[in-house]
N, C-alpha and C positions, 0 to 999 in steps of 0.2 A: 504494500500500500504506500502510494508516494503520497506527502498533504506537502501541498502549497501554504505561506504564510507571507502576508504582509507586516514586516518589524518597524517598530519604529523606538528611536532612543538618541537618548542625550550622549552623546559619547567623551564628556570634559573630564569623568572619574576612570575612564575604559584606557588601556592599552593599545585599542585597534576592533576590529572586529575577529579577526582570524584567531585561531584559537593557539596558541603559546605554550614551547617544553616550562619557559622560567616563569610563568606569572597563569593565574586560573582565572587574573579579573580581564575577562576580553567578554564580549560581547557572544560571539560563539559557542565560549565554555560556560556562562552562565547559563544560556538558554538550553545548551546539551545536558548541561547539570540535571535541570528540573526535567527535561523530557525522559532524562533517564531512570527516575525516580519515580516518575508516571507509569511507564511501559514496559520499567525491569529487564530492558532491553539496550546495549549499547551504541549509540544513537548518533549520527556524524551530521549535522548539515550544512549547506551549502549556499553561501550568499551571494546575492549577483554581484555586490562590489562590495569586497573587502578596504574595506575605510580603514585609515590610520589609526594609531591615538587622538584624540583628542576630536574626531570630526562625527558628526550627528548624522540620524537617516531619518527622514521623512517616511519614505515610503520603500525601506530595503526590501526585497523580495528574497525570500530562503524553502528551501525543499529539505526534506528526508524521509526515508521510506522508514517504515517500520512493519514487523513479520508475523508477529507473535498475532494479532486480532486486527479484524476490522475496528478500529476508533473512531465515534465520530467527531469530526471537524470542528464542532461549536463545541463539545468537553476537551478537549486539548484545548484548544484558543483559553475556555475560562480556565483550566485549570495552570494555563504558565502566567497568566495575568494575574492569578492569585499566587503565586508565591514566586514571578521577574521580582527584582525589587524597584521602583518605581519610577525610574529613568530610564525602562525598557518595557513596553506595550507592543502585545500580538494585534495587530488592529481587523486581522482578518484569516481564516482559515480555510482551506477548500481543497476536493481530490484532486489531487491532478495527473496527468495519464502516466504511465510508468517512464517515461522514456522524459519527461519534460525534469530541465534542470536549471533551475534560476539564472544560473553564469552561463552556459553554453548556450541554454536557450532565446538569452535574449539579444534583441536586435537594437536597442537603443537604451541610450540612458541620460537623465538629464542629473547633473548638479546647479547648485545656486552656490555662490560667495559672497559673502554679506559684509559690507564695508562700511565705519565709520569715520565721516571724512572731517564731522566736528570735533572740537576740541577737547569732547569728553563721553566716553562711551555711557548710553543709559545705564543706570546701577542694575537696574533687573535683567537688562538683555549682556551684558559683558562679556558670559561665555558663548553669547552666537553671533560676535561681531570682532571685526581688527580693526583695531582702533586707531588707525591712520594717522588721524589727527590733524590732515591737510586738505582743501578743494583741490581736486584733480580736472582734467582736462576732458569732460567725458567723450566731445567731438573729435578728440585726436585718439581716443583708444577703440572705439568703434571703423575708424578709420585702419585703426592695424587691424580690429576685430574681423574686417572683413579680408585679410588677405592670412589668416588663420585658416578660416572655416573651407569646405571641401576636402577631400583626400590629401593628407602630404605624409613623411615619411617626419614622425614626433621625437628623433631619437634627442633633438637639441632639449626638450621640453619632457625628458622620463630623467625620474631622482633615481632608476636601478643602472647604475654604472657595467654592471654584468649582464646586462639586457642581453639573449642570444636569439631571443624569438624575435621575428617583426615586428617594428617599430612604425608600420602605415597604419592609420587608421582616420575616420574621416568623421571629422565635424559638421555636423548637417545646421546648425546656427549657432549663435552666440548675440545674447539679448540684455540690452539695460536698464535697467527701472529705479529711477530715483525720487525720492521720496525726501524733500528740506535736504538733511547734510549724510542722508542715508541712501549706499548705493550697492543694488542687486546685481549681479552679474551670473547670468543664466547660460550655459555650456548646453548642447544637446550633440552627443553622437554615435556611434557605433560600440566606442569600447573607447576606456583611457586609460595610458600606463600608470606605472607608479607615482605618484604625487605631480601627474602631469597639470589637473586643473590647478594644482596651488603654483606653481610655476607656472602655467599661461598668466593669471591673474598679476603676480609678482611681475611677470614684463609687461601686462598691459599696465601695472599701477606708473612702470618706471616710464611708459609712453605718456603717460597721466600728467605723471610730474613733469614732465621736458626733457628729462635725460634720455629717452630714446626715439627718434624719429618713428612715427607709425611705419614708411618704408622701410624701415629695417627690417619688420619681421621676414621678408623675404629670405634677408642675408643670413638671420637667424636661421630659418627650419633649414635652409641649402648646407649651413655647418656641421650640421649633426653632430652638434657638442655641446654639452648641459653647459659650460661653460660660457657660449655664447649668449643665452638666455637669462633673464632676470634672476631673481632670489625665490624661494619657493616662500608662495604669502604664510602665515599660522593655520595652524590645524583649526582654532575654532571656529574662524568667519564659512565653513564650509558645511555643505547639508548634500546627501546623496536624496534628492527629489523624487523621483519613477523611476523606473524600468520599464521599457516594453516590449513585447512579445509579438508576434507573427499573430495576427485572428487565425485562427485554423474551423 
């Protein structure tokens, strides 16, 4: 039996989502914890995007089969929301066919990064914002934004320096939405390397600021060298949004 589950969680206490030899607080191993406790059964699942330390999911998508009994859907769901503890909610449970797998299956994926560009992050939102602390240039980052998006080869813009698998992958948009001295930056695409959104955001802040010509990013992605590319922004202004899936 595979069940589908929509997570969502605060990730500013967590390690990462991915589950850890040196540490049990991850996102992954808490929720395996409890399903293991459920089912009596050793229980592995599978997130579509394994998120760092410190960055949040709206709407993470995770699978795992279990053997032992038909379970239904709606008693898993209540029973990991009764004892996650309260920075991690199942928002949704459902079968899904045996073959379908959060990470393989999915065909797009959106992040948001949340910027504060005034001189004092709000006290209640602090761990879902980076607190800048400057107005940025948003016409000049939109201006790089668009020669980002479509297919290129991200190796300048991946934090795994031992990258051996392909490094193409293709950005279907990248959107702004600002709000007084509050600015969203919306990524949408196929798949992203390792801490690749928090380094896009970092060279689009550096276009922001004036240190880097919007035409650069060309010169950027053509290097394929993290090196050429900005600074990777902070783990918390980042949220894993959706995922989505082929309709079948």
């Amino acid at each position: 039996m595979n069940l589908k589950m929509t997570v969502q969680y605060d990730g500013t206490r967590y390690a990462g989502w991915q589950r850890q030899g040196n540490t049990e607080n991850t996102i992954q191993g808490r929720i395996e914890n409890v399903l293991e406790k459920m089912t009596g059964e050793k229980i592995e699942i599978f997130g579509a995007g394994r998120t760092d330390a410190g960055v949040h999911a709206i709407g993470q998508i995770a699978n795992f089969h279990v053997n032992d009994r038909e379970w239904n859907p709606k008693e898993v769901q209540a029973y990991l929301n009764q004892y996650l503890p309260e920075d991690i909610a199942v928002l949704s449970c459902e079968v899904a066919p045996e073959r379908f797998h959060s990470r393989l299956s999915a065909v797009r994926k959106t992040y948001c990064y949340q910027l504060e560009m005034g001189p004092k992050k709000d006290v209640f939102q602090r761990n879902y914002y980076y607190g800048l602390g400057e107005r940025l240039d948003v016409s000049a980052m939109k201006a790089a934004a668009g020669l980002l998006t479509g297919t290129h080869d991200f190796k300048s813009f991946c934090g795994n320096k031992k990258m051996k698998k392909s490094t193409v992958r293709t950005i279907e948009k990248i959107e702004f939405e600002q709000s007084g001295s509050r600015l969203h930056i919306y990524f949408t695409g196929n798949g992203f390397l390792q801490q690749m959104v928090r380094i896009l955001t970092g060279t689009l802040i550096e276009v922001g600021q004036g240190k880097c010509a919007p035409d650069k990013i060309t010169r950027i992605l053509d290097a394929q060298d993290r090196q050429a590319a900005g600074p990777t922004a902070p783990a918390q202004g980042l949220f894993l949004v959706n995922v989505g899936y082929e309709d079948k």
